[in-house]
PDB file of N, CA, C and O in Angstrom:
ATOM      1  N   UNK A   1     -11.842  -7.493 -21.333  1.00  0.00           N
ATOM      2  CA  UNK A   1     -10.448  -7.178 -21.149  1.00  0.00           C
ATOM      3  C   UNK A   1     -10.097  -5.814 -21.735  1.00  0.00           C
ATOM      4  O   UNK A   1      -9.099  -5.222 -21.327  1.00  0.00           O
ATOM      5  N   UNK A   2     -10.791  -5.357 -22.568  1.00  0.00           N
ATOM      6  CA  UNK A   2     -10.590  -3.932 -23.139  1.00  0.00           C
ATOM      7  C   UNK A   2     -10.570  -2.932 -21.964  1.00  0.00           C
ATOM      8  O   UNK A   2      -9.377  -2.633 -21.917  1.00  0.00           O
ATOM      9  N   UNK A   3     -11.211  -2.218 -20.960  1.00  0.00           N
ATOM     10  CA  UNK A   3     -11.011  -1.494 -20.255  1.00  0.00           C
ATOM     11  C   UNK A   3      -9.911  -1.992 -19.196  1.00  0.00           C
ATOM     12  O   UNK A   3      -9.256  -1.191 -18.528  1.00  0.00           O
ATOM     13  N   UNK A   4      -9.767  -3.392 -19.100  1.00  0.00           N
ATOM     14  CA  UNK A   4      -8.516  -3.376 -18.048  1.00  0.00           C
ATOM     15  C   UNK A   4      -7.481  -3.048 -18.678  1.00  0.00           C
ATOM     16  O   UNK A   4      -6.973  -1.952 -18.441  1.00  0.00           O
ATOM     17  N   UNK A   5      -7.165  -3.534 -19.213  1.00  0.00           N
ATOM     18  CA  UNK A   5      -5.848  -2.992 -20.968  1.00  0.00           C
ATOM     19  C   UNK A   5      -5.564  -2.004 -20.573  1.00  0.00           C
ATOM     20  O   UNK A   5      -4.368  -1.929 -20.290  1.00  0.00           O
ATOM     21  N   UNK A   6      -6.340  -0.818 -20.339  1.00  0.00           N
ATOM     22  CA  UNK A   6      -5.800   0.861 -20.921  1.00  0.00           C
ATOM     23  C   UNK A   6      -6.158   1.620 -19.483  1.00  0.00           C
ATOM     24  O   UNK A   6      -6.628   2.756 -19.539  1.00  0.00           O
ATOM     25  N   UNK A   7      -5.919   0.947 -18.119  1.00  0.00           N
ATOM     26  CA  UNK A   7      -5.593   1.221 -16.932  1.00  0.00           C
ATOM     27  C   UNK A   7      -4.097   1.257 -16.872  1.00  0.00           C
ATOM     28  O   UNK A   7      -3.233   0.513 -17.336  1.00  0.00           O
ATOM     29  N   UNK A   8      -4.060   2.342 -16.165  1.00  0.00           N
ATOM     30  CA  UNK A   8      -2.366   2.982 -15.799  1.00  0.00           C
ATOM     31  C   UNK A   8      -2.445   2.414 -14.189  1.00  0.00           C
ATOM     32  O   UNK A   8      -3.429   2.047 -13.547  1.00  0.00           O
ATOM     33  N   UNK A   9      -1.119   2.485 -13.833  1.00  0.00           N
ATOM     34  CA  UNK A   9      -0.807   2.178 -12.896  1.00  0.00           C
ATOM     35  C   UNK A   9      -1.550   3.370 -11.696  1.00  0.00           C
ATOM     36  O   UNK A   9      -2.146   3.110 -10.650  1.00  0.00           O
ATOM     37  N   UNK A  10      -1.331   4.331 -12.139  1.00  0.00           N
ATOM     38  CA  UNK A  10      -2.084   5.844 -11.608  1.00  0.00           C
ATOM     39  C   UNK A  10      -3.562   5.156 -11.500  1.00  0.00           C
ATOM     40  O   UNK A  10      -3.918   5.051 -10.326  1.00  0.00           O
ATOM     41  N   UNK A  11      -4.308   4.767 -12.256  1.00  0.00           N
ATOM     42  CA  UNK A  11      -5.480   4.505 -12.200  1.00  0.00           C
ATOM     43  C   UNK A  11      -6.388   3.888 -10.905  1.00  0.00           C
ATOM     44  O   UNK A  11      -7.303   4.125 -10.117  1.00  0.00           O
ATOM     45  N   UNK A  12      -5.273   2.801 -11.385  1.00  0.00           N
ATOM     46  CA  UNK A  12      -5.479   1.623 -10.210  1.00  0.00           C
ATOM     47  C   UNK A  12      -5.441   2.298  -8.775  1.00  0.00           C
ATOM     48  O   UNK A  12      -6.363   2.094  -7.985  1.00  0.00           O
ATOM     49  N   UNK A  13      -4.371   3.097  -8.450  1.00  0.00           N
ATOM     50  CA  UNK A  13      -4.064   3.552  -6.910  1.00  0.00           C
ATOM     51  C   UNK A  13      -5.061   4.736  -6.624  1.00  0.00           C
ATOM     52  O   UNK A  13      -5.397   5.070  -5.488  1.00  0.00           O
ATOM     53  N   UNK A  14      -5.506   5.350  -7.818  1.00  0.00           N
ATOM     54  CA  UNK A  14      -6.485   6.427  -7.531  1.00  0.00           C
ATOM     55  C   UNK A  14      -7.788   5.851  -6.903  1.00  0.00           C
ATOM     56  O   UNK A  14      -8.341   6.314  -5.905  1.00  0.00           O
ATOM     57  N   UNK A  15      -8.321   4.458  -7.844  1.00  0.00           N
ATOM     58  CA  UNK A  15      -9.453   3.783  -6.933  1.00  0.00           C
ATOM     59  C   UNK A  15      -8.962   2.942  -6.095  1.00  0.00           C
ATOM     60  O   UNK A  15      -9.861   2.111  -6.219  1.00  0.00           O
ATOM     61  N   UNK A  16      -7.931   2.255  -4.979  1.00  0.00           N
ATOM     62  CA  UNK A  16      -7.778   2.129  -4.120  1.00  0.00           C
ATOM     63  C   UNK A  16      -7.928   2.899  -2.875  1.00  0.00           C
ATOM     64  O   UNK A  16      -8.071   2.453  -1.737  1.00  0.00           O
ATOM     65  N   UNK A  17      -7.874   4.109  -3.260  1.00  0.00           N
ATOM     66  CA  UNK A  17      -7.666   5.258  -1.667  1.00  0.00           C
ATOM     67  C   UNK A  17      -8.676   5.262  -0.860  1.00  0.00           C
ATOM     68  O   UNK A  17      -9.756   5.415  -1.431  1.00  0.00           O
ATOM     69  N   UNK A  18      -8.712   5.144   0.304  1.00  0.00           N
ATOM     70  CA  UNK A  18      -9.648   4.905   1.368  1.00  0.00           C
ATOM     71  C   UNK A  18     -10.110   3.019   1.328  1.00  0.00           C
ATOM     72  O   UNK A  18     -11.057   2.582   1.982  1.00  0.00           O
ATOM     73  N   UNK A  19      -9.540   2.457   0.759  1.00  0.00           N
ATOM     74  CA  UNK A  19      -9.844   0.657   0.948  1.00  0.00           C
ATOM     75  C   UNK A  19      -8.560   0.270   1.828  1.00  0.00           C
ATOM     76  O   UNK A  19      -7.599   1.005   2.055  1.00  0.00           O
ATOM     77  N   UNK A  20      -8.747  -1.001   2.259  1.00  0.00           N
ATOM     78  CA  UNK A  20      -7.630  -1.834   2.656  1.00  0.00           C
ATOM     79  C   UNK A  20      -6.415  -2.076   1.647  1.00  0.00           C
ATOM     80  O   UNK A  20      -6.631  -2.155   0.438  1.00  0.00           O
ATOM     81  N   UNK A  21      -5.357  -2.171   2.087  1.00  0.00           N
ATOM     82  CA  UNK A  21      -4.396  -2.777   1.125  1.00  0.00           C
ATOM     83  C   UNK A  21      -3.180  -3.262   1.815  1.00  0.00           C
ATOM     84  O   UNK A  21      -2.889  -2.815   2.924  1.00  0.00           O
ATOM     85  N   UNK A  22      -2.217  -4.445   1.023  1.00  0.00           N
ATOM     86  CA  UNK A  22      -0.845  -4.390   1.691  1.00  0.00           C
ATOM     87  C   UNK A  22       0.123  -3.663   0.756  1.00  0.00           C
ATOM     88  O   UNK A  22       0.269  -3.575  -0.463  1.00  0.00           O
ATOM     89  N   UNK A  23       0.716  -3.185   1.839  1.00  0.00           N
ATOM     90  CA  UNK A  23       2.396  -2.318   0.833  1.00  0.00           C
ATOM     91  C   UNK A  23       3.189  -3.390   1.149  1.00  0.00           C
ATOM     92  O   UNK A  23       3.012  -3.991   2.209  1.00  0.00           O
ATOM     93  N   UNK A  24       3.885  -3.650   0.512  1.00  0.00           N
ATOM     94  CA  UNK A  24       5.148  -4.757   0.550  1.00  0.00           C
ATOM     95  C   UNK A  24       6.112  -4.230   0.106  1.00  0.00           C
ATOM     96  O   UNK A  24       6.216  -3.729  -1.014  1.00  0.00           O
ATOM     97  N   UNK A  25       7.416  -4.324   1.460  1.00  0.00           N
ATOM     98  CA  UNK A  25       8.192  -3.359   1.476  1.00  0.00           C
ATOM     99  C   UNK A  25       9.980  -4.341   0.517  1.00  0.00           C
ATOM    100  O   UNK A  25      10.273  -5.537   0.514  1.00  0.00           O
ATOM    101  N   UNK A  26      10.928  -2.811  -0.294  1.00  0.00           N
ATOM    102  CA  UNK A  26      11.952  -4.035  -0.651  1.00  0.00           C
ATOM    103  C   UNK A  26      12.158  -4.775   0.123  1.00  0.00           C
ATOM    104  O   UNK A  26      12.269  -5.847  -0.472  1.00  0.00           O
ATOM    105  N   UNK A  27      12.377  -5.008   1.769  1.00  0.00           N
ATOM    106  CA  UNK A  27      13.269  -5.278   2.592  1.00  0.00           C
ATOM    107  C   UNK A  27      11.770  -7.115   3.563  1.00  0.00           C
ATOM    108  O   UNK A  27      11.551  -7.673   4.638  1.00  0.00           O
ATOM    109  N   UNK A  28      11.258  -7.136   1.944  1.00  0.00           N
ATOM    110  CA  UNK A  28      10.081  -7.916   2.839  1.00  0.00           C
ATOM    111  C   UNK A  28       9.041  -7.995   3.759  1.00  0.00           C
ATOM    112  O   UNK A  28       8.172  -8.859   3.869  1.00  0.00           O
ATOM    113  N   UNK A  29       9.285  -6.748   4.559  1.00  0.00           N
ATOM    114  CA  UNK A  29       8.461  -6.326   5.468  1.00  0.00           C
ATOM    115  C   UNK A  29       7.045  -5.895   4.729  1.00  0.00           C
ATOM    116  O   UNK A  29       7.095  -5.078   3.810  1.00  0.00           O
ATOM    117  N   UNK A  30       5.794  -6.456   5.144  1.00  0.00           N
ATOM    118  CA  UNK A  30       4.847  -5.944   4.361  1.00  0.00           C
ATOM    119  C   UNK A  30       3.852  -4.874   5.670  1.00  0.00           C
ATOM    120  O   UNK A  30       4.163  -4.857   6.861  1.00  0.00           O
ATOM    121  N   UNK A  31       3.101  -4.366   5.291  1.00  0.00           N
ATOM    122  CA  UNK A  31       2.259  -3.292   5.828  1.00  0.00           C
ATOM    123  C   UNK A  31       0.921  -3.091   5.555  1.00  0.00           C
ATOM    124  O   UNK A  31       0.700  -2.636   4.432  1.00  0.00           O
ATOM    125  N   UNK A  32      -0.288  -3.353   6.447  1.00  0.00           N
ATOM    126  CA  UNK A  32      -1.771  -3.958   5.976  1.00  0.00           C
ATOM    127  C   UNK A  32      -2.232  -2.567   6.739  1.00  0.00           C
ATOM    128  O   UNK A  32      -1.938  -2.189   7.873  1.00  0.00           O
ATOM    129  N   UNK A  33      -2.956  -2.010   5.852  1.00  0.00           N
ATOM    130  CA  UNK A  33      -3.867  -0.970   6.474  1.00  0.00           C
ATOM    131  C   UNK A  33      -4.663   0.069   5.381  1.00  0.00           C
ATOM    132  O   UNK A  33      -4.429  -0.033   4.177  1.00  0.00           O
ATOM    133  N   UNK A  34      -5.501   0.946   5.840  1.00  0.00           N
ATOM    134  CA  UNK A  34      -5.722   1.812   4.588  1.00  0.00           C
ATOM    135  C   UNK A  34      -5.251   2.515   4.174  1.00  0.00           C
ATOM    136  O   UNK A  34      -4.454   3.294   4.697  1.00  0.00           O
ATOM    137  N   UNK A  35      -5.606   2.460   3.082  1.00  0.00           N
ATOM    138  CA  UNK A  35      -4.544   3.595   1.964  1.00  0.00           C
ATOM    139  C   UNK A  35      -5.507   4.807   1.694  1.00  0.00           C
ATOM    140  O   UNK A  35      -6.585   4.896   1.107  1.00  0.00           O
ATOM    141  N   UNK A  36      -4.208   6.259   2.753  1.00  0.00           N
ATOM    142  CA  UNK A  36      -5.187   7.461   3.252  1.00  0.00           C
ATOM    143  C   UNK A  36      -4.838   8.161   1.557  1.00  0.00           C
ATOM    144  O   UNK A  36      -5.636   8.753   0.831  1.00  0.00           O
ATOM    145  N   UNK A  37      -3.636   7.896   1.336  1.00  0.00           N
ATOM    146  CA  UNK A  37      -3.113   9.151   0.546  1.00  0.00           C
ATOM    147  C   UNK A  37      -1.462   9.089  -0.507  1.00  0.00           C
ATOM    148  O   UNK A  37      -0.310   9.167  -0.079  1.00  0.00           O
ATOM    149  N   UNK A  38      -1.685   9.011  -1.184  1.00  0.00           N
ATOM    150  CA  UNK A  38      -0.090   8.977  -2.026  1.00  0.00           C
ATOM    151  C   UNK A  38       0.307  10.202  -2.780  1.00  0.00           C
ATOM    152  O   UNK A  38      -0.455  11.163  -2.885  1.00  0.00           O
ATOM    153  N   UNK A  39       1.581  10.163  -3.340  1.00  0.00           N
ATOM    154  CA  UNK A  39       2.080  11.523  -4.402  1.00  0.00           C
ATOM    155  C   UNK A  39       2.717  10.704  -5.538  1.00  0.00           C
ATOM    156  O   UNK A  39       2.704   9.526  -5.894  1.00  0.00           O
ATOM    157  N   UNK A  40       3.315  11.921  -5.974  1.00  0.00           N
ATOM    158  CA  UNK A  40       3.846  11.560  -7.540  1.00  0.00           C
ATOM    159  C   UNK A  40       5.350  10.073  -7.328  1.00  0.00           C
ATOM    160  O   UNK A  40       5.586   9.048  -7.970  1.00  0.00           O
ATOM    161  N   UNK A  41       5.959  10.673  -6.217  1.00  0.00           N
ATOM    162  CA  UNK A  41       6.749   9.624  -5.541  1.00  0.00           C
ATOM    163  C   UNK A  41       6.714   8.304  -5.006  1.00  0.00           C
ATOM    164  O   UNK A  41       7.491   7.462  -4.555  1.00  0.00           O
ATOM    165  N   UNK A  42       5.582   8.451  -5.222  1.00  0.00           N
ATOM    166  CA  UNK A  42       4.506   6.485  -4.703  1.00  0.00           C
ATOM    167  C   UNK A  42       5.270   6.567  -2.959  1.00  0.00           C
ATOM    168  O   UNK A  42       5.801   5.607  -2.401  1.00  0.00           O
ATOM    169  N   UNK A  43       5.118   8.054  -2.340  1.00  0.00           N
ATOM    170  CA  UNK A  43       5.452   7.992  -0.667  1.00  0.00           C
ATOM    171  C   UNK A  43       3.886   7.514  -0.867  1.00  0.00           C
ATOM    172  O   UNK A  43       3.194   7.527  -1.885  1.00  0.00           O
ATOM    173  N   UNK A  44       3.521   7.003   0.737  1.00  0.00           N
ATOM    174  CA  UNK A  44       2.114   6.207   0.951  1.00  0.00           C
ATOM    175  C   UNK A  44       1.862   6.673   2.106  1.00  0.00           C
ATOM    176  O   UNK A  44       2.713   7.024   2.923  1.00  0.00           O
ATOM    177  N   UNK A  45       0.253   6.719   2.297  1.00  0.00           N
ATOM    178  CA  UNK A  45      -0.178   7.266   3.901  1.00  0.00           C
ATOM    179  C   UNK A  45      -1.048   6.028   4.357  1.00  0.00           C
ATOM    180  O   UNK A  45      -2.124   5.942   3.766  1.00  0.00           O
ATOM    181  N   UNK A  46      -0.894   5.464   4.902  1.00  0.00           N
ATOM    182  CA  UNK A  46      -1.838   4.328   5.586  1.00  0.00           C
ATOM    183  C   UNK A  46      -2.226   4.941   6.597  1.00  0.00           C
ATOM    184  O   UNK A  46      -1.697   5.850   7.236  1.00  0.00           O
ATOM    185  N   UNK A  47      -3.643   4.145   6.780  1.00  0.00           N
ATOM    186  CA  UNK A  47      -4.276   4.676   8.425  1.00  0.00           C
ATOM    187  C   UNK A  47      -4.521   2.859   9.200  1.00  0.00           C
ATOM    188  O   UNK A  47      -4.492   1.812   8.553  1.00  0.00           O
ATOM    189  N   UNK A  48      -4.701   2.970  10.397  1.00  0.00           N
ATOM    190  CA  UNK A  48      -5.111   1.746  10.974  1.00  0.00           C
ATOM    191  C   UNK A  48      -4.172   0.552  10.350  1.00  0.00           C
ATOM    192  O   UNK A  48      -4.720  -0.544  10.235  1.00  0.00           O
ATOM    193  N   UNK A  49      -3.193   0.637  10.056  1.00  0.00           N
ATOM    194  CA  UNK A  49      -1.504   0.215   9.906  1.00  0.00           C
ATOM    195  C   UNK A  49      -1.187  -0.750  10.668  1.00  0.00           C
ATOM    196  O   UNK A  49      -0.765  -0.538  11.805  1.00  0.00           O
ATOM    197  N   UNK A  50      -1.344  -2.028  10.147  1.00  0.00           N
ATOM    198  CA  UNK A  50      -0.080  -2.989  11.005  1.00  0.00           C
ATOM    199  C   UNK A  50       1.199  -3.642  10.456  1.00  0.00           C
ATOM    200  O   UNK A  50       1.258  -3.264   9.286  1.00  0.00           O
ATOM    201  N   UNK A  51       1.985  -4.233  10.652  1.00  0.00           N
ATOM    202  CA  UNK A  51       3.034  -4.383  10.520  1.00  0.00           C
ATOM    203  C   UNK A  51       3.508  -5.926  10.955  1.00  0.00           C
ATOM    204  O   UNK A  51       3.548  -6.557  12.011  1.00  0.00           O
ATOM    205  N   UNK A  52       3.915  -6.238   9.271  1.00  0.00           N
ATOM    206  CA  UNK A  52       3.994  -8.080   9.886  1.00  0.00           C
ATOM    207  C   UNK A  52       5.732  -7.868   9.069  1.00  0.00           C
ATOM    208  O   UNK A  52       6.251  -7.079   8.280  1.00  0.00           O
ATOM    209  N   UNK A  53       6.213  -9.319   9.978  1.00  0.00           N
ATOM    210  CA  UNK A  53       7.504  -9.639   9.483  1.00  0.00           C
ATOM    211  C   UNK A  53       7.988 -10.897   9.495  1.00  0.00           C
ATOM    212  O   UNK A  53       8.606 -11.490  10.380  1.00  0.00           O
ATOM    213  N   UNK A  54       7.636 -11.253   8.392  1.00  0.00           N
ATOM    214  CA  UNK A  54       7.389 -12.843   7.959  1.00  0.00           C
ATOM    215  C   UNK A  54       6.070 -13.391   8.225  1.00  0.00           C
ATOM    216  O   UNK A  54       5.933 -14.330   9.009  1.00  0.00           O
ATOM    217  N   UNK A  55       5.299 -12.970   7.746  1.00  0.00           N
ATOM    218  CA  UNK A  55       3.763 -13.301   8.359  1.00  0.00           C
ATOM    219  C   UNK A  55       3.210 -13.094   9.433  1.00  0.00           C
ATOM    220  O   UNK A  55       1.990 -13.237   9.511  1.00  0.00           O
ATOM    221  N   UNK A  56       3.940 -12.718  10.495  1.00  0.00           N
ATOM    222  CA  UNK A  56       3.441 -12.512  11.906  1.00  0.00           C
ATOM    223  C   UNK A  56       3.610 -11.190  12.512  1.00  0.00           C
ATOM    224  O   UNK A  56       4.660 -10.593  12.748  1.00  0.00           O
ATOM    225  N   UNK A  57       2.489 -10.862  12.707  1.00  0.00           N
ATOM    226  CA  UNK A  57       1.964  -9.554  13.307  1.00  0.00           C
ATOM    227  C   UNK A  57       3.159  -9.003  14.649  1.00  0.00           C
ATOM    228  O   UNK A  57       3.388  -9.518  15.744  1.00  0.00           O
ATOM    229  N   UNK A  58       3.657  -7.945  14.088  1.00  0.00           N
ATOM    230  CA  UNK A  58       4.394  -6.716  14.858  1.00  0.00           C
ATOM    231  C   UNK A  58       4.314  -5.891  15.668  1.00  0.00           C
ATOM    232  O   UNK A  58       5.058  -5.730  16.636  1.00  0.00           O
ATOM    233  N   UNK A  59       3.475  -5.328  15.383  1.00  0.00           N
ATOM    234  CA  UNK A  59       3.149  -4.025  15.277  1.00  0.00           C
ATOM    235  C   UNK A  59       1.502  -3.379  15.096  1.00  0.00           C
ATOM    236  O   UNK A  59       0.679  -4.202  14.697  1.00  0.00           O
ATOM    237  N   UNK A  60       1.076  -2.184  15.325  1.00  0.00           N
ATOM    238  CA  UNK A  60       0.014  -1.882  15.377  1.00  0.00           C
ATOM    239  C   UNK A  60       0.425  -0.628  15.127  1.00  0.00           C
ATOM    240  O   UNK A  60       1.260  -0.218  15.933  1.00  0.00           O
ATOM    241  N   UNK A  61       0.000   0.381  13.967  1.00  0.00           N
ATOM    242  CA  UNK A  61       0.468   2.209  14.228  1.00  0.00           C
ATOM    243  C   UNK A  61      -0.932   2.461  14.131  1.00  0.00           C
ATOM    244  O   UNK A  61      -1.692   1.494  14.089  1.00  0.00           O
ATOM    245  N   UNK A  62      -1.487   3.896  14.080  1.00  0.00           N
ATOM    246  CA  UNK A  62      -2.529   4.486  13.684  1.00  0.00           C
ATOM    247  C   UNK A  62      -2.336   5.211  12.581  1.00  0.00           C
ATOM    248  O   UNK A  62      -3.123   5.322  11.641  1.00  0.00           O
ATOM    249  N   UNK A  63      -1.366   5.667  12.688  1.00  0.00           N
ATOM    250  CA  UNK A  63      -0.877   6.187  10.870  1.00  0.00           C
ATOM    251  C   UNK A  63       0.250   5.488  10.518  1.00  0.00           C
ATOM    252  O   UNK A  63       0.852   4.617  11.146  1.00  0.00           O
ATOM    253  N   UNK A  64       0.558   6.179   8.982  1.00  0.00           N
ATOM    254  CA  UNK A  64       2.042   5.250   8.636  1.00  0.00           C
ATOM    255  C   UNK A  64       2.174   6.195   7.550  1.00  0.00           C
ATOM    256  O   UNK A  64       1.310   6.776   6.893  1.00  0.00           O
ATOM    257  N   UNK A  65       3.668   6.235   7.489  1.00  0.00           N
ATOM    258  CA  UNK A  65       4.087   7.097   6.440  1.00  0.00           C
ATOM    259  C   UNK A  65       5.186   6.188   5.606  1.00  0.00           C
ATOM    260  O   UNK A  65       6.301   5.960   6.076  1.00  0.00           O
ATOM    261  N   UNK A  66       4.894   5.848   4.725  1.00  0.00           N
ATOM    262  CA  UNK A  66       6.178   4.777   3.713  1.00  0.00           C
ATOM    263  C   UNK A  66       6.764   5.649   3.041  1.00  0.00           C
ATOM    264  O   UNK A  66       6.040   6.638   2.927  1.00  0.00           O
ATOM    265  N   UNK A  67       7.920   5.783   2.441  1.00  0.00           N
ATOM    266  CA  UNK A  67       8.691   6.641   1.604  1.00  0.00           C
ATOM    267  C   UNK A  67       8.834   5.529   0.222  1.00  0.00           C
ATOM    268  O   UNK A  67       9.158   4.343   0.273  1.00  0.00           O
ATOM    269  N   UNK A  68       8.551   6.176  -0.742  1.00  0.00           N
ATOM    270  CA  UNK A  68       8.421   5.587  -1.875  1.00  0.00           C
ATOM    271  C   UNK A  68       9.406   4.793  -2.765  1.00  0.00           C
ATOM    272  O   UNK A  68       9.084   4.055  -3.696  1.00  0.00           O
ATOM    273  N   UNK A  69      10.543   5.035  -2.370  1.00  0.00           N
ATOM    274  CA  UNK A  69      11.502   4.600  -2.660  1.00  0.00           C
ATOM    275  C   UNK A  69      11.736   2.831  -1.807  1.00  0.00           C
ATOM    276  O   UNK A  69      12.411   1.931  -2.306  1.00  0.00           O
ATOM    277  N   UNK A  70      11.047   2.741  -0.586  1.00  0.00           N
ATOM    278  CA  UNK A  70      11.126   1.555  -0.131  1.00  0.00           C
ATOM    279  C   UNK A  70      10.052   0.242  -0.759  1.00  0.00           C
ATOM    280  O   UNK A  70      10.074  -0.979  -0.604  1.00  0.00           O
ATOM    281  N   UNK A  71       9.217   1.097  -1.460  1.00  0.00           N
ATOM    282  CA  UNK A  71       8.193   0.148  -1.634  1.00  0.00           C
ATOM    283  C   UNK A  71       8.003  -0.524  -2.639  1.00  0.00           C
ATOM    284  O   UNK A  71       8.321   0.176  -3.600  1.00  0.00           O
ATOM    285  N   UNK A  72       7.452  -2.091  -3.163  1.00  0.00           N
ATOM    286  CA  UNK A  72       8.145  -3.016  -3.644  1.00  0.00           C
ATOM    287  C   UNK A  72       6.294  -3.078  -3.969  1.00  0.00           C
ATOM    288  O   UNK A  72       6.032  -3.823  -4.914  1.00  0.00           O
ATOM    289  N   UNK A  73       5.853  -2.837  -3.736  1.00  0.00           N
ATOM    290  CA  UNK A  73       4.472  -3.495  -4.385  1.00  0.00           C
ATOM    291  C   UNK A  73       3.164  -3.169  -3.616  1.00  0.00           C
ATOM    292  O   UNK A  73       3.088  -3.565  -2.453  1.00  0.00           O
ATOM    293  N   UNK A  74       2.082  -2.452  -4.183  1.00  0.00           N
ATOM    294  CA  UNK A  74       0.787  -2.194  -3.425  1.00  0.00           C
ATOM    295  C   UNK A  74      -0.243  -3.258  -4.053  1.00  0.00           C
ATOM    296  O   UNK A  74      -0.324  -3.466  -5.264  1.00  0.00           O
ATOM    297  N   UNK A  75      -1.081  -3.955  -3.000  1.00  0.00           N
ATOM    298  CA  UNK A  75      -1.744  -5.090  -3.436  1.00  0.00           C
ATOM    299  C   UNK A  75      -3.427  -4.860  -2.033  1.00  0.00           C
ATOM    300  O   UNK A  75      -3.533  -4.817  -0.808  1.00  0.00           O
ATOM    301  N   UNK A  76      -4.499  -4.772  -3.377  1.00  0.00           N
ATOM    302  CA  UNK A  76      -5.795  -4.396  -2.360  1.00  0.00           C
ATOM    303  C   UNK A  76      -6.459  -6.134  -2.891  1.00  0.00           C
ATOM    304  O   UNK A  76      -7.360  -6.100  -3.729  1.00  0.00           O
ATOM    305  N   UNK A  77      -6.081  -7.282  -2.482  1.00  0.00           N
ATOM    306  CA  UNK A  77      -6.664  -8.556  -2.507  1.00  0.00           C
ATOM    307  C   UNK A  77      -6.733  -8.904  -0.755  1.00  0.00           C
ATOM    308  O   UNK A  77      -6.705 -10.110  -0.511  1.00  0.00           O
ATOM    309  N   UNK A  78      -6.807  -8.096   0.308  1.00  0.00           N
ATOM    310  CA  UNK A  78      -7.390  -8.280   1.486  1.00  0.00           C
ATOM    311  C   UNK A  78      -8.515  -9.276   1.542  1.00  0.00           C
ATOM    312  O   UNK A  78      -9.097  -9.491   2.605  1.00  0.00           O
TER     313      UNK A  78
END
């Protein structure tokens, strides 16, 4: 448990980039795809992006751009 302890939140998203993940948006809407790219703003770049709303598949993008201010939680347990 000592090295998980003294992981930053920064940490964590730095070794996520290029894996699967969901963004889960305030508004519930969650978003499954890879995570291309983020900034200091937690905006998010997904690639191969889909889009569920209430569990059931939406949507399909090839990219995705989230604005950071919408986003409620990044989770790579795919």
């Amino acid at each position: 448990m000592g090295d998980q302890a003294k992981r930053s939140p920064n940490d964590f998203l730095q070794n996520v980039i290029g894996r699967p993940v969901i963004v889960k948006l305030n508004s519930g809407v969650d978003y499954r795809g890879t995570l291309a790219c983020l900034d200091g703003y937690m905006n998010i770049a997904l690639e191969q992006t889909e889009e569920y709303v209430n569990g059931r598949l939406k949507n399909k993008y090839g990219d995705c751009f989230i604005r950071g201010n919408n986003g409620k939680l990044v989770d790579n347990t795919l």
